[in-house]
TILUM-702675 format. One record per atom (N, C-alpha, C): chain; x, y, z. Coordinates in steps of 0.001 Angstrom, whole numbers. Layout:
<site chaine="A" c1="X" c2="Y" c3="Z"/>
...
***
This chain:
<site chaine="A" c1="-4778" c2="50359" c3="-89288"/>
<site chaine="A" c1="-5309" c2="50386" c3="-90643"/>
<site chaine="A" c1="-6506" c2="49450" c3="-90714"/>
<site chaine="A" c1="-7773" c2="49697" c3="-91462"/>
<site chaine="A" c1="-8749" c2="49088" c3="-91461"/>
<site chaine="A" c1="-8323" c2="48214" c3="-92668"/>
<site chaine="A" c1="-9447" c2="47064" c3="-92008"/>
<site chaine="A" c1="-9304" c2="46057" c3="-93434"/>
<site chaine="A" c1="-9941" c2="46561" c3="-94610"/>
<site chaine="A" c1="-10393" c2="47414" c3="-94818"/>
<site chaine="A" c1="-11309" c2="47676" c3="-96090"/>
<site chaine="A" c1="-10895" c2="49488" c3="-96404"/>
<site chaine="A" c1="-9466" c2="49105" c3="-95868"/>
<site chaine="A" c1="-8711" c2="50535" c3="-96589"/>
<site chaine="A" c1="-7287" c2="50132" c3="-96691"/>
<site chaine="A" c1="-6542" c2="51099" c3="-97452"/>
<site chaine="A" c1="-5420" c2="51187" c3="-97757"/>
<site chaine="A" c1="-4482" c2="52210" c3="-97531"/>
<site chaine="A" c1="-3541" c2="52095" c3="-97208"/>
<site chaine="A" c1="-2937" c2="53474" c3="-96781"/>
<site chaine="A" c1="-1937" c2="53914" c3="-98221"/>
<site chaine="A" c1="-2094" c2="54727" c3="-98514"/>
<site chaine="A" c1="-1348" c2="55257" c3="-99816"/>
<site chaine="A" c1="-390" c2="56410" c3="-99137"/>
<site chaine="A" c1="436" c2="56456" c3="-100267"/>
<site chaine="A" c1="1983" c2="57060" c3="-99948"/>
<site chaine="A" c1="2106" c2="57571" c3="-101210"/>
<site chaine="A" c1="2563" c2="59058" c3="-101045"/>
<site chaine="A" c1="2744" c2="59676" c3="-102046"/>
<site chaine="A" c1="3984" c2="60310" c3="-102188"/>
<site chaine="A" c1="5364" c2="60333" c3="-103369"/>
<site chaine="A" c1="6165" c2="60591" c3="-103243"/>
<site chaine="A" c1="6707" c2="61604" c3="-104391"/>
<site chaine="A" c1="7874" c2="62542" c3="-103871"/>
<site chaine="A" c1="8366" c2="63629" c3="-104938"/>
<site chaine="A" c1="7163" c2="63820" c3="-105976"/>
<site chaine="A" c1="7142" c2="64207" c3="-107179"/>
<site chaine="A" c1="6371" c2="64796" c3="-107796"/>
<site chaine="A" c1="4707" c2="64547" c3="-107603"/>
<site chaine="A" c1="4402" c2="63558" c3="-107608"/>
<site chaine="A" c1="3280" c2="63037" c3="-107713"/>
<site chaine="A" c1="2583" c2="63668" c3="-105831"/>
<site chaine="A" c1="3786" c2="63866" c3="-104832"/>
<site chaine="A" c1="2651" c2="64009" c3="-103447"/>
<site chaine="A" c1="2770" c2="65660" c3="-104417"/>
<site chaine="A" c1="3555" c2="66602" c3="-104950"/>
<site chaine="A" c1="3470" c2="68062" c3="-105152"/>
<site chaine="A" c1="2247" c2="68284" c3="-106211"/>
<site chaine="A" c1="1803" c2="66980" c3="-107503"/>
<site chaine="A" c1="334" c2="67294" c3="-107723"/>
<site chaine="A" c1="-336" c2="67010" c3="-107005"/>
<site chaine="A" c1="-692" c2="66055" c3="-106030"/>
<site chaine="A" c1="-1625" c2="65530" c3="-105405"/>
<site chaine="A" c1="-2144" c2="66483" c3="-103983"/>
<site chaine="A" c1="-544" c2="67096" c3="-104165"/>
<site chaine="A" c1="-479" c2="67904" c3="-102338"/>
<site chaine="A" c1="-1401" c2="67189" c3="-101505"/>
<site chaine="A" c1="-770" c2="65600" c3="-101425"/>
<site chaine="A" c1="-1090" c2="65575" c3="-100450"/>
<site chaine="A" c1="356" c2="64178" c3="-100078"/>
<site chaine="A" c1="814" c2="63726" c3="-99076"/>
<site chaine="A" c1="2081" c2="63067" c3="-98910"/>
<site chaine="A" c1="1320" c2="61552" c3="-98614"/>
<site chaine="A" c1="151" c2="62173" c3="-98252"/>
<site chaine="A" c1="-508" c2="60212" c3="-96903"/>
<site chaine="A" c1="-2087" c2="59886" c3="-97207"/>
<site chaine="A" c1="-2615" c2="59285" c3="-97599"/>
<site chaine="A" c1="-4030" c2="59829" c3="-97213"/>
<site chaine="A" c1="-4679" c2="57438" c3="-97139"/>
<site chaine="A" c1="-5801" c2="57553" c3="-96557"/>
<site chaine="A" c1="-6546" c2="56091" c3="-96299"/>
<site chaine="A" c1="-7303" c2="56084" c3="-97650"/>
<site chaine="A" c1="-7798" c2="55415" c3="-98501"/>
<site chaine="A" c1="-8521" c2="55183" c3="-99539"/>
<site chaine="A" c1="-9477" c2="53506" c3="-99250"/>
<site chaine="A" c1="-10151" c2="54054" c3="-99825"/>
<site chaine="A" c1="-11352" c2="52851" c3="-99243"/>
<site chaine="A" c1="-11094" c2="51822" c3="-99953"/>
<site chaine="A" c1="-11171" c2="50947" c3="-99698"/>
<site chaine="A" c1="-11069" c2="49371" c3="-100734"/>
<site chaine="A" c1="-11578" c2="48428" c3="-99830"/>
<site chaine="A" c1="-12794" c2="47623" c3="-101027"/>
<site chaine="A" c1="-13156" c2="47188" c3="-100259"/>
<site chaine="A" c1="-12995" c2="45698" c3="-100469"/>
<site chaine="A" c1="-12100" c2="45385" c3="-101521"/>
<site chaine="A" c1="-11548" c2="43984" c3="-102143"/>
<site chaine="A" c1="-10329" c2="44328" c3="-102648"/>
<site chaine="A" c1="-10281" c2="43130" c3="-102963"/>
<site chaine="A" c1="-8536" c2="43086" c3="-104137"/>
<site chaine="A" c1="-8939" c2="44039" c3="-105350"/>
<site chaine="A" c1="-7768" c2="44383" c3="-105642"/>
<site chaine="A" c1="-7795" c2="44675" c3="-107142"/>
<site chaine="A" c1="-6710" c2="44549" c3="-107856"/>
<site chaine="A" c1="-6804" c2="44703" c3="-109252"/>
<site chaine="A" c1="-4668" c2="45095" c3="-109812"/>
<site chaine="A" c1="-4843" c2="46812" c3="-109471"/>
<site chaine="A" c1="-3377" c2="46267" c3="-109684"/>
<site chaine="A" c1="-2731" c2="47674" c3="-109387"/>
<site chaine="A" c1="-3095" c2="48537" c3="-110332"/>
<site chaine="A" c1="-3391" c2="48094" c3="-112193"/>
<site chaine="A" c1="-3736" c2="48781" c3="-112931"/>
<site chaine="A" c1="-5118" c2="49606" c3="-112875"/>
<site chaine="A" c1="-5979" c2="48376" c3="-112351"/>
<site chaine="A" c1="-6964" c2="49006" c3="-111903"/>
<site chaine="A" c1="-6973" c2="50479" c3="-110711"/>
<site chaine="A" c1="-6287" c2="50182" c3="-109936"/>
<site chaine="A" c1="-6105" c2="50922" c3="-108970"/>
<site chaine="A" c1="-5474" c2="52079" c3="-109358"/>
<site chaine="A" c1="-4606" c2="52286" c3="-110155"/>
<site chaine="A" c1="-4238" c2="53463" c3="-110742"/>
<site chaine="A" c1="-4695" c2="54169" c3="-111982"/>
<site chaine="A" c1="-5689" c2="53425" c3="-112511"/>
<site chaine="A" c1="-7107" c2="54387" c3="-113277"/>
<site chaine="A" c1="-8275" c2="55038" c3="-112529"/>
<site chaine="A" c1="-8282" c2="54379" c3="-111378"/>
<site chaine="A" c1="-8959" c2="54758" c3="-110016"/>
<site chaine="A" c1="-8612" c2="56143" c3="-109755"/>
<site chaine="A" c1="-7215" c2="55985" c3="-109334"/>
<site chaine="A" c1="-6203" c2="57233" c3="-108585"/>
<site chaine="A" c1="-6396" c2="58260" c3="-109936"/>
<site chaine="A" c1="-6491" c2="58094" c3="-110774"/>
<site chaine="A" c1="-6458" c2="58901" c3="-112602"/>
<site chaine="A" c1="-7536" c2="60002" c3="-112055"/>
<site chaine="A" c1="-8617" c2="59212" c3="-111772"/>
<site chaine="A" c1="-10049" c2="59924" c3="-111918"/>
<site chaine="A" c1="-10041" c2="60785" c3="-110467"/>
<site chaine="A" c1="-9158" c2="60266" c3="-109360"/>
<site chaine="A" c1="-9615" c2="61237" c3="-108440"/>
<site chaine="A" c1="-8851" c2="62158" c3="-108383"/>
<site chaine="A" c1="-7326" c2="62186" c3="-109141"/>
<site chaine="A" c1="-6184" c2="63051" c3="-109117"/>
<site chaine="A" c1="-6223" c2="62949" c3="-110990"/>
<site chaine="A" c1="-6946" c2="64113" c3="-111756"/>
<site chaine="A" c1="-6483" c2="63920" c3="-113195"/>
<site chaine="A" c1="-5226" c2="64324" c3="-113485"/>
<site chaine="A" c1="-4961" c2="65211" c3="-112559"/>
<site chaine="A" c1="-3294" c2="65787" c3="-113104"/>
<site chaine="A" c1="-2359" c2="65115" c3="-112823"/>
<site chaine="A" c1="-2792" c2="64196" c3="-112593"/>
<site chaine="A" c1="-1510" c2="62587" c3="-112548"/>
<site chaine="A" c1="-1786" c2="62004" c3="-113849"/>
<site chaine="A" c1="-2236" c2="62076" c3="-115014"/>
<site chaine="A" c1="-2184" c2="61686" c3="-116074"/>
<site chaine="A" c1="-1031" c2="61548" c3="-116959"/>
<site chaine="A" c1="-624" c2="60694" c3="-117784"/>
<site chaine="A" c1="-1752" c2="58987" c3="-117723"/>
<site chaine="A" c1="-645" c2="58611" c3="-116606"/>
<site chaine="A" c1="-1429" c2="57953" c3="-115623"/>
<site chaine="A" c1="-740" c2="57171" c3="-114583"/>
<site chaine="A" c1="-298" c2="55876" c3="-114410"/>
<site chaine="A" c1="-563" c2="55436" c3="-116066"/>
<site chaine="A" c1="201" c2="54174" c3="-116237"/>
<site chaine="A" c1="1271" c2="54246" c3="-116029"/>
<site chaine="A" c1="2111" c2="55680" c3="-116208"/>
<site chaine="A" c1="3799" c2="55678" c3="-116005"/>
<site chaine="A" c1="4147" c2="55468" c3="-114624"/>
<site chaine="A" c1="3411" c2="55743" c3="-113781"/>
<site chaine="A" c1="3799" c2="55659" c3="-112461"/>
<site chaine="A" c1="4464" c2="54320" c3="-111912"/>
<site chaine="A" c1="4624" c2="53789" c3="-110756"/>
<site chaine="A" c1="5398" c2="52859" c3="-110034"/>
<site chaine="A" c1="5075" c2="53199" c3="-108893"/>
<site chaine="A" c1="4361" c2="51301" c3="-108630"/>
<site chaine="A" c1="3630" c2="51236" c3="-106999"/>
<site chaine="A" c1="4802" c2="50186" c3="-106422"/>
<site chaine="A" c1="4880" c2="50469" c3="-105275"/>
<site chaine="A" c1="5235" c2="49283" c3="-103830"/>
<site chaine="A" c1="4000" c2="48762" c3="-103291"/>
<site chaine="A" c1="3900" c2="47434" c3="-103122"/>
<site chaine="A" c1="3132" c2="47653" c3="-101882"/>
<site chaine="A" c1="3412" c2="46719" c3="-101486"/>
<site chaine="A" c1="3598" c2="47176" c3="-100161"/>
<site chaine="A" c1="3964" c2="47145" c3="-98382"/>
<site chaine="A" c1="5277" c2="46812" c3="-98868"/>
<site chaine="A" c1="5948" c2="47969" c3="-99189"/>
<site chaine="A" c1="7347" c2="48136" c3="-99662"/>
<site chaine="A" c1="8610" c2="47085" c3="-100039"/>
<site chaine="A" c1="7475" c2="46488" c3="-101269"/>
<site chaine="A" c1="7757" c2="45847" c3="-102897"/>
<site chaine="A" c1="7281" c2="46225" c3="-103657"/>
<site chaine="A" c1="8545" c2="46540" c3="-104675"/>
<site chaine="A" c1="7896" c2="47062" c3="-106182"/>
<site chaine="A" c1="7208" c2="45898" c3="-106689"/>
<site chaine="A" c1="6475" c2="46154" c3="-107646"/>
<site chaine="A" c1="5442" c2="45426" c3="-108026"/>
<site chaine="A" c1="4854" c2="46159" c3="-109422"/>
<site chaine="A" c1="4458" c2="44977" c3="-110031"/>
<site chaine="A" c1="3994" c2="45378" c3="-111740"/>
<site chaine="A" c1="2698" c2="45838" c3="-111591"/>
<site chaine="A" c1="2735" c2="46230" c3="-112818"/>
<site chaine="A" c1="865" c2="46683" c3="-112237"/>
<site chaine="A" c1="-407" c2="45563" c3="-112431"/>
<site chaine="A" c1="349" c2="44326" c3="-113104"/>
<site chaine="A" c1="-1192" c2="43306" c3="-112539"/>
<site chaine="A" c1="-725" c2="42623" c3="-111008"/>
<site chaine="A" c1="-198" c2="43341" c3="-110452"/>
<site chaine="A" c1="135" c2="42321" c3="-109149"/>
<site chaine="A" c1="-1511" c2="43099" c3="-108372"/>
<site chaine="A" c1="-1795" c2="42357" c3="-107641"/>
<site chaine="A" c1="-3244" c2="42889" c3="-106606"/>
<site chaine="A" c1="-2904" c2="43463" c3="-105563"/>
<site chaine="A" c1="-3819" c2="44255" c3="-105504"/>
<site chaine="A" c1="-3612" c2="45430" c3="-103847"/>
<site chaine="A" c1="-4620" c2="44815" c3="-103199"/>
<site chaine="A" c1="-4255" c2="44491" c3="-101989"/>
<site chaine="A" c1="-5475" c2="43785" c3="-100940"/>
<site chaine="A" c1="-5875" c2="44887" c3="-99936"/>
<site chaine="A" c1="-7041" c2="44904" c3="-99199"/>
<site chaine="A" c1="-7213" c2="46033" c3="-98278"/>
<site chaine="A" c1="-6793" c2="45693" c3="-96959"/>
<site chaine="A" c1="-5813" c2="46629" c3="-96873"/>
<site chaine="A" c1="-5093" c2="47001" c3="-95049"/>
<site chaine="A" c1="-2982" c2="46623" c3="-96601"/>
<site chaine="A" c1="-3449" c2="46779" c3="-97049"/>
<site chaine="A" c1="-2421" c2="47265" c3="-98067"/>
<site chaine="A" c1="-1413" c2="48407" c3="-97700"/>
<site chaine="A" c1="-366" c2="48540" c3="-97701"/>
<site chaine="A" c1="411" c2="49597" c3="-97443"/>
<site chaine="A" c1="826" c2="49924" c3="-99396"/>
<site chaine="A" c1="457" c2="50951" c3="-100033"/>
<site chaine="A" c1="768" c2="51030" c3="-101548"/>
<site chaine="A" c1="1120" c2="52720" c3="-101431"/>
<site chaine="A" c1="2230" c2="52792" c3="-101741"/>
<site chaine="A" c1="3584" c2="53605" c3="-102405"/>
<site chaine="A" c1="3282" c2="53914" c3="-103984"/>
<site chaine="A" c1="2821" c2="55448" c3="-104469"/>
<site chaine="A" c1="3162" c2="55798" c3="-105487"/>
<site chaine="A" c1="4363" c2="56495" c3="-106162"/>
<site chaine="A" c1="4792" c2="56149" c3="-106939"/>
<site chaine="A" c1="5833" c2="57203" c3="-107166"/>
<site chaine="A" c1="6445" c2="57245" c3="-108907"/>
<site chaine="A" c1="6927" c2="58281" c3="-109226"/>
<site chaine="A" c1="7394" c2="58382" c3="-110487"/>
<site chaine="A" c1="8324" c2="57618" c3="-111155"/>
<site chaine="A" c1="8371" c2="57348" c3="-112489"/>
<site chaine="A" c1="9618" c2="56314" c3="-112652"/>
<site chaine="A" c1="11316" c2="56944" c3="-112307"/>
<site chaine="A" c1="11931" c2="56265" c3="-112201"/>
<site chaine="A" c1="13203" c2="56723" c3="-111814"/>
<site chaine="A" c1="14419" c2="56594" c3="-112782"/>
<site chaine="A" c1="15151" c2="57357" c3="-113418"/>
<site chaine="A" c1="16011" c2="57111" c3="-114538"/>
<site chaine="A" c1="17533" c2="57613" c3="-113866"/>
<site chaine="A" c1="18694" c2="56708" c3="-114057"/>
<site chaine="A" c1="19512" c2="57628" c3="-113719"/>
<site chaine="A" c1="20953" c2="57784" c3="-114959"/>
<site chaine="A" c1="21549" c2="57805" c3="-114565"/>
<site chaine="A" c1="22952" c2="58344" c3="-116249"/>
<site chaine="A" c1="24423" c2="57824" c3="-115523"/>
***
């Protein structure tokens, strides 16, 4: 993994809009996560609004002002409810 990318992970619903499961995304600093997922908004709109979503990264959940650094391992995925 390069330092000035991130490897993203895409899971259940969100890889079936995105069709895609894996992909590198460029970064070339820190950011929040919020940021980072208004980012992901604009390149995937049918993930809207993607504030609902839920990131890991490098497999820890994490709020969305926590920062994504580059060579980041970040996990998207839907919220999870159960009964």
């Amino acid at each position: 993994m390069s330092g000035t990318a991130i490897n993203v992970l895409y899971f259940a619903q969100v890889a079936e809009l995105t069709q895609v499961r894996q992909e590198s995304w460029p970064l070339q600093g820190p950011i929040s996560g919020a940021d980072w997922l208004a980012q992901l908004e604009q390149r995937y709109p049918q993930l809207a609004p993607t504030r609902r979503l839920k990131l890991a990264v490098n497999q820890f959940h994490v709020r969305p002002d926590s920062v994504i650094q580059p060579g980041d391992e970040v996990a998207v995925f839907e919220p999870v409810t159960g009964g």
